[in-house]
N, C-alpha and C positions, 0 to 999 in steps of 0.2 A: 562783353565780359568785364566784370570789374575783382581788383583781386587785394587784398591785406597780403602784404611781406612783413614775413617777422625778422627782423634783424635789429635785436636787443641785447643778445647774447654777448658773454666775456671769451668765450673761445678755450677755458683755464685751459683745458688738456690740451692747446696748441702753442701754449708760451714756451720760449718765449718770444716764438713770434708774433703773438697776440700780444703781444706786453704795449704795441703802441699802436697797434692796427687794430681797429674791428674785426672782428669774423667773416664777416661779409666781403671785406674790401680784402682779403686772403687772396692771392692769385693763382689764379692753376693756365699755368701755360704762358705766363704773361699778361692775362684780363681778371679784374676781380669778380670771383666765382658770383657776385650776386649782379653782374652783367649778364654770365650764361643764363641768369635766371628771367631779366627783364626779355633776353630776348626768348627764350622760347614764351613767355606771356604775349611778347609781341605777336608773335607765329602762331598763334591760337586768336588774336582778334583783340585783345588785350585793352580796351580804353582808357581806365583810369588805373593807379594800384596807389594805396597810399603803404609806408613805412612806419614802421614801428620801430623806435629807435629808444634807446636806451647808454648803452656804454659807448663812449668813443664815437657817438650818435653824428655828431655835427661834423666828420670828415666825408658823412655816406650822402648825407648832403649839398654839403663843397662840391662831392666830387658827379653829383647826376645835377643838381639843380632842380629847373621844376618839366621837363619831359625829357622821355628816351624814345626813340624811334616809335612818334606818334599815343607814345602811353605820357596822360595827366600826371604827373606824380605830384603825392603829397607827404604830409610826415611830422609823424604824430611822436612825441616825446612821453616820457613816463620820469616822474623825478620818483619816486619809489616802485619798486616791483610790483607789477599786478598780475604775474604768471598770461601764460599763454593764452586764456580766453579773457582778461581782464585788458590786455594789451591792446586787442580786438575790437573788445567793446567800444575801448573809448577811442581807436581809432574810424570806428567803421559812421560815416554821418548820414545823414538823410537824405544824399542821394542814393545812397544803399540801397536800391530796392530788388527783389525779386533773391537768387540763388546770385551768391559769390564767393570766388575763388580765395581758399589760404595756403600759403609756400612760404619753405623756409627762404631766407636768403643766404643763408648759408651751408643750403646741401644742393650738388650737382645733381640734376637731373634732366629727361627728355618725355618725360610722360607724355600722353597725349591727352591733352587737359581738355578738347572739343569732347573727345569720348568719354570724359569725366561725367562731365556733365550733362553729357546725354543718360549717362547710366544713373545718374541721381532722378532727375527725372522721369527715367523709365520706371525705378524703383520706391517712386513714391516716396521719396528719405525726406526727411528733414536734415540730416547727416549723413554725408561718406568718406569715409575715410579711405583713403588709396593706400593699400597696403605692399610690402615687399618680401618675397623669401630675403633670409641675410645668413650668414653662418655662426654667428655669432651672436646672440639676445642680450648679453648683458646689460648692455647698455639703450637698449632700445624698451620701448612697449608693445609686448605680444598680442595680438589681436586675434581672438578664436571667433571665426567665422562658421556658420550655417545656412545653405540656400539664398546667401547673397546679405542675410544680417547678422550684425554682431551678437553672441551670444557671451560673451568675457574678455577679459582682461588680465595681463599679467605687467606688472608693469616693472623695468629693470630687473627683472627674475633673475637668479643662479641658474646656473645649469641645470640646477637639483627642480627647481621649480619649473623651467619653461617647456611648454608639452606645444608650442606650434611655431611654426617655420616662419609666420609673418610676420611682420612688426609693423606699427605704425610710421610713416613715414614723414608726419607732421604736414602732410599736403591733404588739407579737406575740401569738400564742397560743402558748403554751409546757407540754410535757409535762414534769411535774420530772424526769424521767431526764435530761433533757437538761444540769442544772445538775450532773450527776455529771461533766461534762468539766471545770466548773469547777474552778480550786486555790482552798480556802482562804485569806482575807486576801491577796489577791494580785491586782493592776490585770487585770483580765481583759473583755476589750469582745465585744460578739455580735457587731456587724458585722465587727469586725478579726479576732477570735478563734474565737467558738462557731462561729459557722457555716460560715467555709472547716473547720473541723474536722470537724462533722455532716457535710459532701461528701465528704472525704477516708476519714470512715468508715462510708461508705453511707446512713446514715442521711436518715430522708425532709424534705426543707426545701420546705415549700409556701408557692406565693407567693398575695393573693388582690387581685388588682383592685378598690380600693374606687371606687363613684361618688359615694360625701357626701364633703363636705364638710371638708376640713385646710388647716392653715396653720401653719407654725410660727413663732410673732412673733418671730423671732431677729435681723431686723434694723426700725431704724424705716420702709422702705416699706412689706413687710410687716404689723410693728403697728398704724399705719394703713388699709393695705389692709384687715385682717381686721374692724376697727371698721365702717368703709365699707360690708362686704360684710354683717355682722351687720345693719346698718340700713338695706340693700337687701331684707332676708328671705332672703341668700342661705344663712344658716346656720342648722340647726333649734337652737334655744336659746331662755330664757328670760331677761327684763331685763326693766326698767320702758321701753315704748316710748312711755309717754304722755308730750309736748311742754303744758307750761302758757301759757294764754293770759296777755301782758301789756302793758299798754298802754304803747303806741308804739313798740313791739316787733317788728320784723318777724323773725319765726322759720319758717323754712322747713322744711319735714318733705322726707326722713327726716332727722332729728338727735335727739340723746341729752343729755337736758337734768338734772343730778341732782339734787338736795333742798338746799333750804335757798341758792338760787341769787338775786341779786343781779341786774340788767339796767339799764341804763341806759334813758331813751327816747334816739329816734332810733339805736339800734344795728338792727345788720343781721348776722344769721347766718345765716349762708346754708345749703343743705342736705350735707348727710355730718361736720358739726361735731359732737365730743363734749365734752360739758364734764362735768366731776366734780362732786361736792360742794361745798359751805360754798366756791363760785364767787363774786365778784365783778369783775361788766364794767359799766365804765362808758357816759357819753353818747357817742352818735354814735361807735361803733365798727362794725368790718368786721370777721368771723370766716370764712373761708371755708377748708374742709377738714381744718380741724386740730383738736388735740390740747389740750385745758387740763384739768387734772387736779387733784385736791381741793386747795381753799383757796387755791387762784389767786387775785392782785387784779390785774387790769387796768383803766387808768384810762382818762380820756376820752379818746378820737380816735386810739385804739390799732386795729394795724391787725396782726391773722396772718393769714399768707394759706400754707396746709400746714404750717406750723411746732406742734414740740410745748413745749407751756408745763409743767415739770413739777410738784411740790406745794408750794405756800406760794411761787412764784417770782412774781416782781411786775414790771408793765411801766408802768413811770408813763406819764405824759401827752403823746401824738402819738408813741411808742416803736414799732416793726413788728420782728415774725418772720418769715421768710422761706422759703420751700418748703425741707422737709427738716430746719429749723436745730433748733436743742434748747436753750432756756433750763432750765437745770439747777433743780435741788430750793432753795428758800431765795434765789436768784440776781437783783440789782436789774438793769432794763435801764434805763439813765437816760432821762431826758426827751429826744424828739424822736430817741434813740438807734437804732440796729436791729440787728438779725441780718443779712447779708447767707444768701443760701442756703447749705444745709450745715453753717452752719457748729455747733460744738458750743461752749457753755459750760459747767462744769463745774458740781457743787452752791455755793451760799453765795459766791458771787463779782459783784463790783462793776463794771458799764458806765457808764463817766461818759456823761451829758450830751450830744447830739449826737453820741457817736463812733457811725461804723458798721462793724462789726467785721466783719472779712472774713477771720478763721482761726480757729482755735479756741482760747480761751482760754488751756487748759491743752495739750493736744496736738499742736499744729500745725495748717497749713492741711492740706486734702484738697487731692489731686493732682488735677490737672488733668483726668486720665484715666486710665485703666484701662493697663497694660501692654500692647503689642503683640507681635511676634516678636520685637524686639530689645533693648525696654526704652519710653521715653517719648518722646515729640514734641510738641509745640506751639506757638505763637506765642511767641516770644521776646519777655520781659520785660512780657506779659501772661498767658499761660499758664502758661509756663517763667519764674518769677520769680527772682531771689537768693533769697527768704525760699523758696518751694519747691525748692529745691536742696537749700538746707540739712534740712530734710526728710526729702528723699531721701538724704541723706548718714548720717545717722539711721537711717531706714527699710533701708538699706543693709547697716548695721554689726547690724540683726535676722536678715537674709538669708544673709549669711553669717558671723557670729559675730567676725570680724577683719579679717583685713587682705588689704586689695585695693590694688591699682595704677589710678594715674590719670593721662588726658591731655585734651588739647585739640588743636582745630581753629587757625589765627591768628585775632587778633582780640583788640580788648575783654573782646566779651559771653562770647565762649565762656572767655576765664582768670578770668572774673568768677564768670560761673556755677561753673567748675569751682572754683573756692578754694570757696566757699560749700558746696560739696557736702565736700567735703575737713572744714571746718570742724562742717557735722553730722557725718559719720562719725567724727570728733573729739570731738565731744562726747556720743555715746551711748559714748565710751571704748576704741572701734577706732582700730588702728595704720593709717594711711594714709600711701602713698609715691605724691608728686606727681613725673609725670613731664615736666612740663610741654607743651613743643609737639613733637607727632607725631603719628605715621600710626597709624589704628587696628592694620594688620598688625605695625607696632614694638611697639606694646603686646602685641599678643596673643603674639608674639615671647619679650618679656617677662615676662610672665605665666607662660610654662613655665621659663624659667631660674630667676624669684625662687617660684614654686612658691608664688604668692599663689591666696587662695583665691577673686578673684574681678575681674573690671577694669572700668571704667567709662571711655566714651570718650565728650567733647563736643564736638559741631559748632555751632554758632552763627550764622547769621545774620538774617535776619527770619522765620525757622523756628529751631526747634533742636530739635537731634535726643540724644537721652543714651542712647549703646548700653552696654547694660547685661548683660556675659557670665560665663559662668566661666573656670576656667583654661583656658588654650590655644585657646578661642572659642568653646566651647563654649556650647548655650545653656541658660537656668535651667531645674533640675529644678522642679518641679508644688511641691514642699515649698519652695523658694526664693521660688516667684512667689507662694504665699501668703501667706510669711510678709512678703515685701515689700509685698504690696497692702494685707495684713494692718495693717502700721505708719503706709502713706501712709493709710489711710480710717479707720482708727478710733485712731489715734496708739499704737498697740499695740509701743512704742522704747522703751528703756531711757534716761535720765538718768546721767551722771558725775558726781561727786560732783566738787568741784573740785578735788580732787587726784589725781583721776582720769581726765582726760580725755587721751586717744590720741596717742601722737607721730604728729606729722605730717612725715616725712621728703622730701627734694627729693632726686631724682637726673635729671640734664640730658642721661646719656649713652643715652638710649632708643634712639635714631634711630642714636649712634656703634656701639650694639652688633647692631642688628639692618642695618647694613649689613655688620658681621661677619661675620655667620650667610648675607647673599646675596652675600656672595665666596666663601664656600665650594661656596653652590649653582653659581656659576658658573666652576666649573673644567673648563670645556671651550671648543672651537670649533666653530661649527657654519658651515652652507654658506650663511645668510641673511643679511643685513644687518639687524640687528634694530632696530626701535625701539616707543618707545609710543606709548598713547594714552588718558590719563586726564585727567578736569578735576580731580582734584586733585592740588595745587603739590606738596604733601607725598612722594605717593606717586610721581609723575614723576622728583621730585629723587633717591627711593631706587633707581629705575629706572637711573636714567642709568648710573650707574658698571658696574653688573653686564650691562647688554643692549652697552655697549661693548665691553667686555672679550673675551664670547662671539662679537661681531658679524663677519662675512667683508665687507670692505668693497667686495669687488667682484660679493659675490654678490645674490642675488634678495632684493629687498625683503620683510619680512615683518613684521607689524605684531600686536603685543600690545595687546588691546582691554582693561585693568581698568575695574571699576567702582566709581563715585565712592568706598563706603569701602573700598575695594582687596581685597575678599574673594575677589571673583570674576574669572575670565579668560576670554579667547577667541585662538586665533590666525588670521592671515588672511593670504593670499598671493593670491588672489584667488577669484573667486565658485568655482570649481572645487576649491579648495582652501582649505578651512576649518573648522578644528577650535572647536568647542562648549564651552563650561565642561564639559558631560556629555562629553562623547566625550575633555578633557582626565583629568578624573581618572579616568577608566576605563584608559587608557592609562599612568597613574602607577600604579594600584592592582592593572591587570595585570601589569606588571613585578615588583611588591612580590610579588607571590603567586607567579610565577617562582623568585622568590628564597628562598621560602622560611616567607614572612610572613601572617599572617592578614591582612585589612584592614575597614576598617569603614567606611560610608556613612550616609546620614540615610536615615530610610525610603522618604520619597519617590524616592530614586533606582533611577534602571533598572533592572531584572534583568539590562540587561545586562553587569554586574559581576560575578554568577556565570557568565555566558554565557562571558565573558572569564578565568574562574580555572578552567575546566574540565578537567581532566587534571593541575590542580598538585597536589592532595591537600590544598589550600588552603582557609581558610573568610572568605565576605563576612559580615561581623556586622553590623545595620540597629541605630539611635540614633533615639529618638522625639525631636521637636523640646519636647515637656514632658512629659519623664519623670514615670510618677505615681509609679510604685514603682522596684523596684533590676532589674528583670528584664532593662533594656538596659545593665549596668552591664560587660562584656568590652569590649560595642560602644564604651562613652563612653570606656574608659580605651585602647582603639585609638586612638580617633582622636584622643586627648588629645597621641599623640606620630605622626600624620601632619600637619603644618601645611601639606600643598597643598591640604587641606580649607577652609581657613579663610585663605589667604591666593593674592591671583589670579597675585603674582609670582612668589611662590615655586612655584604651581602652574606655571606659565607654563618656568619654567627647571628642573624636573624633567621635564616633558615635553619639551622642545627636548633634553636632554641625553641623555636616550631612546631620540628620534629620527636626533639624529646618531650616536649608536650604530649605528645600525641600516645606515646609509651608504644613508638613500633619502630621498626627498622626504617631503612633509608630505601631499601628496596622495596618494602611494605609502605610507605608513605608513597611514593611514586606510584604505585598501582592504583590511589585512590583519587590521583590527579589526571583532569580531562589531558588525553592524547594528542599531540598535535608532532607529526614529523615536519623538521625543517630541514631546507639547503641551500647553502649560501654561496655566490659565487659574483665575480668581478669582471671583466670583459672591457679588452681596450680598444677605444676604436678611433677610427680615424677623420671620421666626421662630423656632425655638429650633432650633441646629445639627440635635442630636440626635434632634430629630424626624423629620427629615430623614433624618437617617442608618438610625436603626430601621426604618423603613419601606422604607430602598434594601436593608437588608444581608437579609432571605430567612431569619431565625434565628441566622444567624452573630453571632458575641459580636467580630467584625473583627480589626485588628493591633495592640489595643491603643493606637491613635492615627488611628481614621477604621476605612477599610472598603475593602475591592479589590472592585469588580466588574471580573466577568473573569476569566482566566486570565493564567500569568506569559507575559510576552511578544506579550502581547495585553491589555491592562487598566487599568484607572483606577483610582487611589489617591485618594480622597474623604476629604477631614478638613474640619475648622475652623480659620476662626485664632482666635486667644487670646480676642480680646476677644467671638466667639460669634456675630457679625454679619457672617459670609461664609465661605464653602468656596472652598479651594485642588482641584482638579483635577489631580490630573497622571497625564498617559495616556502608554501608550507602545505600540508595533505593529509590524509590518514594514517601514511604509510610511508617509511623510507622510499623504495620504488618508487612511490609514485610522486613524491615530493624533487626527485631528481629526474625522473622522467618527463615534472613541470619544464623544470630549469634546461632538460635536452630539449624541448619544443620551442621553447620563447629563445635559446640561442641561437639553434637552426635561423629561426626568423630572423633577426637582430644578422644572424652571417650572410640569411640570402640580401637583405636591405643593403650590408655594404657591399654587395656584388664578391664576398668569399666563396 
């Protein structure tokens, strides 16, 4: 057996104890993880394996030479990136022959790579990929498997997109023919590249189910995790697992104790603690689940409790790390000082004395929270601080490269919060124009005129809520929301130089201009007396002038329902007659189609939109709520120029305008529109979306953003939200009943799958 290790990698999500170590050379337990790897190669038959080396290349070097227990090693450098099968290429030479092995070296694992490769062979492949359940996809590539070959891909999905349990594990069996698709010296990757290419040219891509044992230590829960699991026995591997007895020492097994180790009496380590090397812990400390890594000194009455201590990083006396935190390589925590959780310190840097640090030294605080459907929320001025804005204002200018537009709610907190955000986005060197106070529909208004690449709107009160879109309201593509999560959790933002930092422009006429744009919408008169009904001041005030203007003041009441951020609408004349947010833009997108027009909807909406374009020669185009890739990109730049999508008045006054076209009621116009009952519902759950989902979808690879069961005009659209901890439902039928009696069957299921 001959095998390519790839160990190129920079490690970022694990600095900064990657800051000076390779990924590879990371230790879990004491040995670096890309030892566990040569040996299980050795334990399969393992000959040659050459390295693929790239960052911090020449220490993985140093440190194996040229064999490791009977394996050739060799090692192949790349002075620019050539992605994952371009690395390959130019490592793999002409004694290559026949079917050879590819591993990371920088994920644990015990596969049984004989039966790998017996199952490539049995299967005929030219490729297999050994794939893994994991509970979490985002960061991995989905692999939807059929009768042993691959039929798709999903690659770093949301939650919203991922429909299977497997992911690639980066460990193939590969036939060198297949590195003939590769070019020469050229970034070329398997998962992006090689093998949508092998599908498109028939060729055989086998997937293989492993049950050992993988982890890819790419982030610190993870690297932790896999330590943990190691000294549970849950991984077959080899370490020193003997713990030395020492007096007054309470050492509780399983824990990882390494040579030439230091203990105070009265300390207390508790079980799943690993400690490195040339260790010193003082008296009467507390060690429980974490991380201390060679040449640590911890002094007396020092307290980590999950916190990783990195090498030669020192915690003087009564000093505590905190679940998650990271005392960097060289780094003092002063006396009585702490880590609060999360937080990161960088290499070689100073905590005075009592302080308790509650950001990260060098990168910022971590955010609060995870993104939802429209950006972030939490408690105002606990959650949602100034110094987290600023942050996100940062985090921002990663997202979208420039310049965005910004507003506010009244208030203090929220033109507080928003300058702050203003002034990060400023300071990683993006152009930012404050539009000060208005309505988020003025912004997004906005947004399409100045042709900004992106807008942020804050609401403030003892919540605050920071809606976070693209141009015209659009919401963030899958590449947007990573690279943003991306900058808020691991400070992965660019710095300005001081003579570099981003104009920050004012313009006050937000609200002047987008009352503009709903005079225009309101150039008619219709037969109702209209008015509204929103609780916010903002959006009512832009109301008034345009619902006057069209209003018949002796006619029948009729009442416009927006909601609080004025996206959405409804109208009402009474229970008999009442139009839906769904049954309004159907109504506007039917006429558009009349006329001539493509139109586009979010996925989740009805079929009744094609039901409704039927005979124009017209096309409904569907928008994923987080685009992975460009394949909804007609759909996004649709609806980039319909704003009744994204705004409830303007929706509201192209429907009235419509209708009075049409010289009949509101309850007369509804009757001549195709029927479609819907019901909407939300479900939290406790396990990984996609688990869920593979198991409801029957083989189907779904829409690209969830799963239809059903048929069109009878069926449920099953996705996740962002953050991976609940499914959106939305059903639709012929019939109230029976649209809810969807959503009781597919939840039944979704409760027996989590075992409710």
């Amino acid at each position: 057996m001959k095998a390519v290790i790839m160990a190129g990698g920079e490690g970022s999500r694990l600095r900064p104890v990657t800051c000076t170590v390779p990924k590879p050379m990371v230790k879990l337990c004491g040995r670096p993880v890309s030892e566990y790897i040569l040996d299980l190669l050795a334990k399969h038959g393992c000959t040659d394996a050459v390295f693929t080396l790239r960052y911090l290349g020449g220490q993985i070097e140093k440190h194996f030479g040229g064999e490791y227990k009977g394996i050739s090693l060799e090692f192949s450098y790349e002075k620019t990136p050539l992605g994952t099968a371009g690395c390959v290429k130019k490592a793999v030479t002409e004694d290559f022959d026949g079917d050879f092995l590819i591993i990371s070296g920088d994920a644990m694992c015990d596969f049984n790579l004989t039966a790998a490769l017996a199952y490539h062979k049995k299967m005929g492949a030219d490729a297999t990929i050994i794939t893994k359940r994991v509970a979490d996809p985002r960061e991995y590539g989905c692999v939807i498997a059929k009768e042993g070959f691959v039929v798709g891909f999903s690659e770093k999905p949301s939650f919203s997109g991922a429909v299977s349990d497997f992911v690639n594990t980066g460990v193939y069996v590969l036939s060198k023919r297949v590195l003939e698709l590769v070019p020469e010296d050229t970034e070329f990757d398997f998962s992006r590249d090689v093998f949508p290419l092998m599908m498109e040219k028939g060729m055989k891509l086998a997937a293989l189910e492993e049950s050992g044992y993988w982890c890819d230590i790419g982030d610190f829960a993870s690297y932790k995790r896999c330590q943990a699991d190691m000294l549970m026995g849950k991984v077959k591997c080899e370490f020193d697992r003997s713990v030395p007895e020492i007096q007054g020492v309470s050492l509780k097994k399983p824990c990882f104790v390494g040579e030439n180790v230091s203990i105070g009496a009265g300390t207390v380590i508790e079980a799943g603690c690993v400690i490195g090397d040339n260790v010193t812990v003082g008296k009467n400390c507390k060690l429980m689940g974490c991380v201390v890594l060679d040449g640590a000194f911890l002094s007396d009455r020092v307290r980590c409790n999950g916190g990783i201590v990195c090498e030669n990083a020192v915690m003087e006396r009564g000093s505590a790390v905190y679940e998650d935190a990271v005392l960097g390589g060289g780094s003092v925590l002063g006396e009585d000082g702490a880590l609060e959780p999360d937080v990161k310190v960088w290499d070689n840097k100073q905590i005075p004395a009592g302080m308790r640090l509650k950001q990260d030294l060098k990168y910022g605080k971590k955010p609060a929270r995870e993104m939802d459907e429209k950006g972030v929320s939490g408690e105002t001025n606990s959650e949602i601080t100034p110094a987290f804005m600023t942050t996100l204002g940062s985090a921002a200018e990663a997202a979208f490269g420039d310049r965005v537009i910004v507003s506010c709610g009244g208030g203090n907190a929220a033109a507080v919060l928003k300058a702050c955000f203003c002034a990060g986005f400023s300071g990683a060197g993006g152009r930012v124009t404050d539009c000060g106070v208005t309505s988020l529909p003025a912004l997004i208004h906005l947004s399409r005129v100045m042709n900004a690449k992106g807008l942020v709107h804050v609401e403030a009160s003892s919540k605050a809520r920071i809606t976070v879109l693209n141009r015209a309201g659009l919401p963030l593509t899958r590449v947007q929301e990573r690279k943003l999560e991306a900058a808020l959790n691991r400070g992965d933002y660019r710095s300005a130089e001081w003579d570099g930092f981003g104009e920050i422009k004012s313009f006050k006429n937000a609200s002047l201009l987008y009352s503009g744009f709903l005079e225009m919408a309101s150039e008619f008169s219709c037969r109702y007396n209209v008015s509204v009904n929103c609780n916010n001041p903002l959006i009512t005030a832009a109301a008034e002038a345009p619902l006057k203007k069209i209003s018949n003041r002796r006619g029948e009441s009729l009442t416009v329902n927006i909601s609080r951020d004025g996206t959405r609408a409804e109208l009402f004349v009474s229970e008999g007659e009442k139009a839906s947010f769904v049954k309004l833009v159907t109504i506007v997108g039917a006429d558009m189609m009349k006329k001539g027009f493509d139109v586009a909807v979010p996925m989740e909406f009805p079929s009744v939109m094609e039901e409704a374009g039927k005979g124009t020669g017209r096309s409904v185009h569907r928008f994923y709520r987080c685009t992975n890739d460009n394949s909804d990109k007609r759909a996004r730049e649709l609806a980039a120029a319909q704003p009744f999508l994204f705004d409830g008045l303007v929706l509201a006054l192209n429907a009235l305008e419509i209708i009075t076209a049409s010289y009949m009621t509101l309850g007369r116009f509804l009757e001549t529109m195709p029927e479609l009952a819907t019901e909407n519902r939300f479900l939290r759950i406790k396990c990984p979306p996609q688990r869920i989902l593979s198991r409801l979808a029957d083989g189907t690879t779904g829409t690209g953003e969830g799963i239809f069961l059903g048929e069109e005009g009878n069926r449920v659209l099953l996705r996740s939200n962002r953050r991976g901890d609940g499914l959106f439902m939305f059903a639709e039928s012929y019939s109230q009943e029976s649209a809810k009696a969807l959503c009781d069957s597919v939840e039944k299921r979704v409760r027996e799958l989590l075992g409710e």
